[in-house]
C-alpha positions as CSV (number, residue, x, y, z in Angstrom):
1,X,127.9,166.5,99.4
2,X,127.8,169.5,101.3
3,X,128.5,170.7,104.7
4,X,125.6,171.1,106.2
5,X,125.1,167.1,104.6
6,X,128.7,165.9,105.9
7,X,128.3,167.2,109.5
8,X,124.6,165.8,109.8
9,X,126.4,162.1,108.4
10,X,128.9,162.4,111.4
11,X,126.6,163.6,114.1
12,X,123.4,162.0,113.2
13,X,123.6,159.2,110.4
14,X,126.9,157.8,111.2
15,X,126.8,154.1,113.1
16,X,129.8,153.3,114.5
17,X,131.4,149.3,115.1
18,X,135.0,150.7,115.3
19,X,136.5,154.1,114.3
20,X,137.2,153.7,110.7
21,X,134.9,156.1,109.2
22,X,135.6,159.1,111.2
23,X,139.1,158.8,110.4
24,X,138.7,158.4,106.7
25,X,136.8,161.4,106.8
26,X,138.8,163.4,109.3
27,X,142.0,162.7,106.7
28,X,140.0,163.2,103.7
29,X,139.2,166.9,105.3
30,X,142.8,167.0,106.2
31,X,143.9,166.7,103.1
32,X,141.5,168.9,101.0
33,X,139.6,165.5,99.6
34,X,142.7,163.2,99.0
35,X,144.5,160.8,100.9
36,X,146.4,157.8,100.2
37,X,144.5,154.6,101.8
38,X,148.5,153.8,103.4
39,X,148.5,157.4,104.9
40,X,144.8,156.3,106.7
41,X,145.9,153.2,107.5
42,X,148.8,154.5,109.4
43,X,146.5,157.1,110.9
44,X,144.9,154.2,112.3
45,X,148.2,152.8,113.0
46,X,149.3,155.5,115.3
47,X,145.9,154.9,117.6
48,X,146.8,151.7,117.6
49,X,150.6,150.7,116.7
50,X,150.4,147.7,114.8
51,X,150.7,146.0,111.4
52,X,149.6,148.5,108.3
53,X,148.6,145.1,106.5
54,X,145.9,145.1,108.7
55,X,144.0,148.4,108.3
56,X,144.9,148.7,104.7
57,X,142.6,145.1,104.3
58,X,140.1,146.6,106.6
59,X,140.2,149.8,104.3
60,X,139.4,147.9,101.3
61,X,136.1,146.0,102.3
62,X,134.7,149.0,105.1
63,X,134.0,151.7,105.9
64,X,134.8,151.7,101.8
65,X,131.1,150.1,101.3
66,X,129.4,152.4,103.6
67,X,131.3,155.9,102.8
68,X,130.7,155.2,99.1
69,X,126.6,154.1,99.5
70,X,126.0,157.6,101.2
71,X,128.0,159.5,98.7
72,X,130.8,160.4,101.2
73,X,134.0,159.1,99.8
74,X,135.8,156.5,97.7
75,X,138.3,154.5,97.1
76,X,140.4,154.4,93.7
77,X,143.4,152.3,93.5
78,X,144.8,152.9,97.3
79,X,143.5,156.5,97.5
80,X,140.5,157.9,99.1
81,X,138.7,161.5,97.8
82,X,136.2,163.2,99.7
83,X,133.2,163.8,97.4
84,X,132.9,167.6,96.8
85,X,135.7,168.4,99.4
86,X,136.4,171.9,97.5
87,X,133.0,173.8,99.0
88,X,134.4,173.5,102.5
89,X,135.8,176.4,104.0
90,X,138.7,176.5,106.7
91,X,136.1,177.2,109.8
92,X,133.8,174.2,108.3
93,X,136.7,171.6,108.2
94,X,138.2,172.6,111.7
95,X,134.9,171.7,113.0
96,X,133.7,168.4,111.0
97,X,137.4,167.4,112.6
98,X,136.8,167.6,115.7
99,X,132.8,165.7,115.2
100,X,135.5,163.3,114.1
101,X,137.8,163.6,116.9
102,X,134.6,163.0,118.7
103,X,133.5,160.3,117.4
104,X,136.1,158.7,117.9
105,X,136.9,159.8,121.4
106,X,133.2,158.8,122.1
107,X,133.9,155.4,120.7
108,X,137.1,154.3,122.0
109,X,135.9,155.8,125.7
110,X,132.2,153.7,125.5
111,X,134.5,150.6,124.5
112,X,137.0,151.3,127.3
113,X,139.5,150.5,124.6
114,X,138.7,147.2,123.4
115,X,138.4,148.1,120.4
116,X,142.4,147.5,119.9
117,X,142.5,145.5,123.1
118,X,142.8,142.0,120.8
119,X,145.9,142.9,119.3
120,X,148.0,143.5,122.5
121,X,146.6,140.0,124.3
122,X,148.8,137.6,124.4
123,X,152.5,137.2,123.2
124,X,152.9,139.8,120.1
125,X,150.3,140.8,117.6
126,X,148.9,138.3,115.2
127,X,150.2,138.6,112.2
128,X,147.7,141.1,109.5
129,X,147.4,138.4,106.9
130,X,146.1,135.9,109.1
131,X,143.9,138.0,111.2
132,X,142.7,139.2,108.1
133,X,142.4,135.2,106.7
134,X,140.6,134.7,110.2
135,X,138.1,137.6,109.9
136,X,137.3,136.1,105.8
137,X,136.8,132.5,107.0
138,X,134.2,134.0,110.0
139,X,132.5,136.1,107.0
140,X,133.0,139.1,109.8
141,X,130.7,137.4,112.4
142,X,131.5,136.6,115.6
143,X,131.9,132.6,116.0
144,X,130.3,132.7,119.4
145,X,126.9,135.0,119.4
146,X,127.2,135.7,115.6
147,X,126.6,139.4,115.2
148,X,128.0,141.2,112.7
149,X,131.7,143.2,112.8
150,X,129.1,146.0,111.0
151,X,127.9,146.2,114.6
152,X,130.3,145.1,116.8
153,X,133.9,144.9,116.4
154,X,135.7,141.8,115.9
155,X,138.7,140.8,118.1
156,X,141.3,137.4,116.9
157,X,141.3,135.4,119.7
158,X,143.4,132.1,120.9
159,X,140.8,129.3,121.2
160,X,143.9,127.7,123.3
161,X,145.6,130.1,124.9
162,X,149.3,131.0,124.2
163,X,149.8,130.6,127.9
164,X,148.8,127.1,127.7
165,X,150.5,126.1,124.8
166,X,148.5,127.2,122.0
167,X,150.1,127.6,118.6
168,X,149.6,130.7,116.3
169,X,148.1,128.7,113.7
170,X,144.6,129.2,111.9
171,X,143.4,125.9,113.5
172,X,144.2,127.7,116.6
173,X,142.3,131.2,116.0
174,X,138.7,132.3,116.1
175,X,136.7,136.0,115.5
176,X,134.9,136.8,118.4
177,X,132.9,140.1,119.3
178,X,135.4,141.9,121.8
179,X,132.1,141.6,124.7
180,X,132.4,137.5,123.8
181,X,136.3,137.7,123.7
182,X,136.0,139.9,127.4
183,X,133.4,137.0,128.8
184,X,135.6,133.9,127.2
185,X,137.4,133.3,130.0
186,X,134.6,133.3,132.7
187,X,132.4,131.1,130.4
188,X,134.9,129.0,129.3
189,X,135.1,125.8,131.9
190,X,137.5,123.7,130.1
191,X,140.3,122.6,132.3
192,X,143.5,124.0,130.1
193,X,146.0,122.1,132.3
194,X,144.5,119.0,130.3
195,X,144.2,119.7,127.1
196,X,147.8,118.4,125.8
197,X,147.0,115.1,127.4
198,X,143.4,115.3,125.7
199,X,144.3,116.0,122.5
200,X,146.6,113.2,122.6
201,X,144.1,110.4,123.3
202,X,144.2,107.5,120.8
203,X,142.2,104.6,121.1
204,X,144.6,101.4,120.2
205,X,142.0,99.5,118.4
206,X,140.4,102.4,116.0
207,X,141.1,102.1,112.8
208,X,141.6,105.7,112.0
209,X,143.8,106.5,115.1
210,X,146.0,103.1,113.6
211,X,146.0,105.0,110.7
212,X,147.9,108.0,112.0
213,X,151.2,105.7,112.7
214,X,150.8,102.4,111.1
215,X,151.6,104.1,107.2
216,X,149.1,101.4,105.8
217,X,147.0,104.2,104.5
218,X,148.6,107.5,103.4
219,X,147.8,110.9,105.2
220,X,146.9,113.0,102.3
221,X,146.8,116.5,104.4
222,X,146.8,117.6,108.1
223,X,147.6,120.5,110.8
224,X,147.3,120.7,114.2
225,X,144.1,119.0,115.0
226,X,142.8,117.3,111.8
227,X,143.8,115.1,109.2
228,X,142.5,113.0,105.7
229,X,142.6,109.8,104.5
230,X,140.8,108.9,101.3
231,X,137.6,106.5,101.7
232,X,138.5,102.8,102.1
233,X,135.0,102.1,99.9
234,X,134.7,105.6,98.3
235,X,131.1,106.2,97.1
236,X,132.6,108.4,94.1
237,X,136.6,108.7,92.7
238,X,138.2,110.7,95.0
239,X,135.7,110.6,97.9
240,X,137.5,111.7,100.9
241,X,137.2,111.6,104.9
242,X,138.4,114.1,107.3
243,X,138.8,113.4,110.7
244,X,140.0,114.7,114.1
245,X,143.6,113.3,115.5
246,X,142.2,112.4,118.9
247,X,139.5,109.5,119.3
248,X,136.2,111.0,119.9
249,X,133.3,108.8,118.5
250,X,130.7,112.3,117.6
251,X,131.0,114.9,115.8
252,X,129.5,117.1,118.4
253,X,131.8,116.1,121.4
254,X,134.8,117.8,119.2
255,X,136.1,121.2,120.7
256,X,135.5,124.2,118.5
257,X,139.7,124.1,117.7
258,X,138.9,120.6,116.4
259,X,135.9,121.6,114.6
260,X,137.7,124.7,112.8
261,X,140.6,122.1,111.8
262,X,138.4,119.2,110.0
263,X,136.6,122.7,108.5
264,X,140.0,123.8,107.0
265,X,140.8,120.2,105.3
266,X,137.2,119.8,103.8
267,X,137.8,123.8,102.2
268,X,141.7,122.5,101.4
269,X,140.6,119.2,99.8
270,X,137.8,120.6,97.8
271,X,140.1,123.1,96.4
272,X,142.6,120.5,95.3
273,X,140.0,118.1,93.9
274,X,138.5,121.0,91.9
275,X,141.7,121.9,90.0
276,X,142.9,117.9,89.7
277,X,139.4,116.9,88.1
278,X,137.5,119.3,85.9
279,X,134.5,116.8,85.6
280,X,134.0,117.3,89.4
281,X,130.8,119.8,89.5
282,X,129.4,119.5,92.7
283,X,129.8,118.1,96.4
284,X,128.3,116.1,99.4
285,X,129.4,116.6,102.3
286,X,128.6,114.4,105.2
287,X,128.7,113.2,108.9
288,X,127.2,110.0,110.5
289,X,126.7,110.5,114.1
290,X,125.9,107.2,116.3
291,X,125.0,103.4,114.7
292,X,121.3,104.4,113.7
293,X,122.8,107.0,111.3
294,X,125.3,104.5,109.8
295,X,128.3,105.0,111.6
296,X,130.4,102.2,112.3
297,X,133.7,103.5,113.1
298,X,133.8,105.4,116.3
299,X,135.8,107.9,115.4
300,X,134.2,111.4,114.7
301,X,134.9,112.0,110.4
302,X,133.3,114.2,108.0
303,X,132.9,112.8,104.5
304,X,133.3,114.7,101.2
305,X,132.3,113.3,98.7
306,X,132.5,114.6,94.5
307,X,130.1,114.8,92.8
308,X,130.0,114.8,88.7
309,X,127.6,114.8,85.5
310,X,125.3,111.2,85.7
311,X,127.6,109.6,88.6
312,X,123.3,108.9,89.7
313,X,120.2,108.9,87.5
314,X,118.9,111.2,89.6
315,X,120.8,113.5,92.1
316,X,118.1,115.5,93.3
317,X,117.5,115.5,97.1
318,X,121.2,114.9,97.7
319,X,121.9,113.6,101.2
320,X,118.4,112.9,101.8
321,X,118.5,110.1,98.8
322,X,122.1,108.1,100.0
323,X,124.1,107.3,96.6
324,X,125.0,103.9,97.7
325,X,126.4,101.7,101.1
326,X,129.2,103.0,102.6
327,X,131.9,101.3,105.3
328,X,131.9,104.2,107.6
């Protein structure tokens, strides 16, 4: 690529949702088409001092799509080359450096700073494997409007706050666009003084909140919010039920911390059934919301349920065709 093609990318192609690819390319020019994807990482670092981890992850998945799909740069085992970097002349990189500088500049002034805003909030930065684990789970949408970190850049916020007791936990975190993260708080109109005391609520004569201190059925895995028993009357070996700690009889009364949790155990027990039972080839996963849908426990739990080779004559239509009665 060429200048004339490089400085038309960075004024005229390039769409920005953080500053990533004018600093690849600023340090790619920098360094006469090579840099180390550490050195760019703590480029990135220095704008905004945090963990390396982080940008290093970021590095790897974009702007590495994006530079490489216009011909611009790529990656190669933790280093970066600027495609045809040799044909610019001294005069030609100072300026594409400062489009860069611009760019950035531009981007960080339009976003009043937000861009880095989420890793300051709060009591100490998240650490860069989680926010990275956080940003994976979230498939690098935000969890409120769902646009796209290509568009808009994603910030790792507490869904409880630390300030009111909220744990640094992946239970406890959620990827939100930095404009939802900025609105949270005015939207948000749950009371946090409460929400110890509501997360505590057990109900005395539920089965499943029984179950979290009588020992008469084993808790096979838990966090924060969530735990799993396996089924009373399972519909298949190893059929499974994952439920909330507090008593709340639908699905959709849970809070979005709540939600995440039971989300975490279904991915967690799936795994672990997959690697105990090689016969297992498929999943149902369910939830029965009120007494006309079949639930008769009222206490919010999603089922997952295995699925192998002739366990049915005929599987097709899934949850639309039920396999058999169930208790809950």
């Amino acid at each position: 690529m060429g200048y004339q093609e490089l400085k038309s990318f960075i004024t005229q192609t390039m769409r920005m949702s953080h500053v990533y690819q004018p600093v690849v390319i600023r340090e790619l020019l920098l360094g006469k088409g090579h840099a180390r994807s550490s050195d760019i990482a703590s480029r990135l670092a220095a704008m905004d001092p945090t963990q390396i981890e982080y940008f290093e992850q970021i590095l790897k998945r974009y702007p590495k799509t994006t530079l490489r799909s216009h011909g611009i740069a790529d990656l190669n085992r933790g280093e970066w080359h600027l495609n045809d970097a040799s044909g610019f002349n001294p005069e030609q990189i100072k300026e594409l450096v400062e489009l860069c500088d611009e760019k950035i500049s531009d981007y960080l002034d339009e976003t009043q700073a937000r861009a880095f805003a989420h890793r300051t909030r709060g009591y100490g930065a998240v650490p860069g494997h989680m926010r990275f684990e956080v940003l994976r789970r979230a498939k690098h949408r935000c969890e409120l409007c769902g646009i796209s970190a290509e568009l808009k850049a994603l910030e790792v916020d507490h869904i409880v706050p630390k300030s009111r007791g909220g744990k640094d936990e992946l239970a406890n975190f959620q990827a939100l666009c930095f404009t939802c993260n900025a609105q949270k708080g005015n939207r948000d109109n749950t009371d946090f003084r409460n929400i110890d005391a509501m997360y505590h609520h057990r109900d005395a004569t539920c089965p499943f909140c029984k179950a979290q201190t009588d020992g008469k059925r084993k808790i096979l895995d838990a966090n924060n919010l969530a735990f799993t028993l396996a089924d009373a009357h399972p519909v298949t070996f190893g059929h499974m039920i994952i439920m909330p700690k507090r008593h709340e009889a639908s699905y959709f009364e849970l809070t979005h911390a709540e939600q995440t949790a039971i989300g975490q155990l279904v991915d967690s027990m799936q795994a672990i059934l997959l690697l105990e039972d090689p016969s297992i080839l498929g999943f149902n996963v369910g939830i029965n919301i009120g007494e006309v849908a079949g639930q008769s426990v009222e206490h919010a739990h999603v089922h997952l349920i295995p699925r192998r080779t002739s366990d049915t004559d005929n599987p097709r239509g899934g949850v639309r065709n039920l396999l058999g009665p169930t208790s809950y």
